[in-house]
C-alpha positions in Angstrom: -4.3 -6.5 16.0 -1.4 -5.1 13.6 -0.6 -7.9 11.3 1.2 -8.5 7.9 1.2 -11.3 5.5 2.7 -12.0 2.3 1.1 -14.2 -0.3 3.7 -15.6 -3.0 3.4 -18.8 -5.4 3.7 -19.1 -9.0 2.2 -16.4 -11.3 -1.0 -16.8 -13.0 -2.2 -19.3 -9.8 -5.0 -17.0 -8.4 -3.2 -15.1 -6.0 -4.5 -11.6 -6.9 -8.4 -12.8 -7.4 -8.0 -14.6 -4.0 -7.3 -11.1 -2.1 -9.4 -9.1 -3.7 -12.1 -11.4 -3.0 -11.1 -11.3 0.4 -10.9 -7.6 0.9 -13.6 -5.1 1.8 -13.6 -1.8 -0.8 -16.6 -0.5 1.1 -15.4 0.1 3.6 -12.1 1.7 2.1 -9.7 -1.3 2.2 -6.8 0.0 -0.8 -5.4 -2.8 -3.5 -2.7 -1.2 -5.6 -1.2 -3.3 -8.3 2.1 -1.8 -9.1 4.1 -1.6 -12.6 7.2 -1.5 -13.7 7.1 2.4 -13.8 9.9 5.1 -12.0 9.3 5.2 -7.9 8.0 8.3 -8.1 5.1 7.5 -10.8 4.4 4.6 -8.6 3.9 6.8 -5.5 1.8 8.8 -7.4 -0.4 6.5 -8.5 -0.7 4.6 -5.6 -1.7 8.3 -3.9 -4.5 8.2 -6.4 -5.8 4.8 -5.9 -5.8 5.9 -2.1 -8.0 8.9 -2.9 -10.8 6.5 -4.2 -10.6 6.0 -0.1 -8.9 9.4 1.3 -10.4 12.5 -0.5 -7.7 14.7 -1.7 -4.8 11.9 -0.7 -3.6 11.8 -4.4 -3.9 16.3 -4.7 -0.2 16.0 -2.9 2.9 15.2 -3.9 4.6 13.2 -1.7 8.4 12.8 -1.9 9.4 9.8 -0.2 7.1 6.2 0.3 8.0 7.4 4.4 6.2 10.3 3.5 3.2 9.0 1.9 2.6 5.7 4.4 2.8 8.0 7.4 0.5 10.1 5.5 -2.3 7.8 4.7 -2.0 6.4 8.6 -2.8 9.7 9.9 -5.6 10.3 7.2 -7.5 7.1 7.4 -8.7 7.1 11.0 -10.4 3.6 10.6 -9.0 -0.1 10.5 -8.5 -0.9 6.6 -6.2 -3.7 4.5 -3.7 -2.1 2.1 -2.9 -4.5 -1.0 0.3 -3.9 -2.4 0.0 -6.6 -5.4 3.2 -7.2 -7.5 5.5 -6.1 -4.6 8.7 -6.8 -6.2 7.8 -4.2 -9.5 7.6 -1.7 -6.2 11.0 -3.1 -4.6 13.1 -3.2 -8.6 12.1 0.7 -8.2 12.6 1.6 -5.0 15.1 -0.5 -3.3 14.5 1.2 0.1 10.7 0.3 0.2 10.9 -2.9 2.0 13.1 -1.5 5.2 10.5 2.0 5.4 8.1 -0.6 5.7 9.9 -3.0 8.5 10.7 0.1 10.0 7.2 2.2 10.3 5.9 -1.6 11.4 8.8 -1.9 14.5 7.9 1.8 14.8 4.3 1.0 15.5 3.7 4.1 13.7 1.4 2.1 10.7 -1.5 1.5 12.3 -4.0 0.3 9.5 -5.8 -1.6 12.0 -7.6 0.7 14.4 
């Protein structure tokens, strides 16, 4: 089953060391810990930490975060957890992020979980 979950407290409480305790890198779950960087740098790196996962994800440019989630849901063909730690450094540069996430999700069109 589909699900998503936020995890939010204080800083400097464990939160980050909790979920990547929790996830599975063999088997190609993805943790991206964002910066304060341009949206299109953070797009770019987060297409290379996928590529540890997705051979080749991060030898594209991708042009929109649509683009590259839609992208990395065609190419994974396996159930995995995507980490995006420090969420709001990914929303102060890309406003739009959170509602091309609602909407792919209401779309049923991320399916992470197969």
């Amino acid at each position: 089953k589909r699900q998503f979950i936020v995890i939010y407290g204080r800083r400097r409480v464990g939160k980050s060391t909790l979920i990547k305790k929790i996830m599975d890198f063999a088997k190609g779950d993805i943790y991206f810990l964002a910066d304060q960087t341009a949206e299109s740098n953070q797009r770019q790196l987060f297409a290379g930490v996928i590529a540890n996962s997705v051979d080749g994800f991060d030898q594209v440019s991708y042009p929109s975060w649509e683009v590259l989630l839609r992208s990395l849901n065609r190419q994974v063909g396996k159930r995995i957890t995507v980490c995006l730690d420090e969420f709001p450094y990914l929303v102060k540069s890309s406003p739009s992020l959170p509602s091309v996430l609602q909407k792919l999700l209401n779309e049923k069109n991320l399916e992470f979980d197969r």
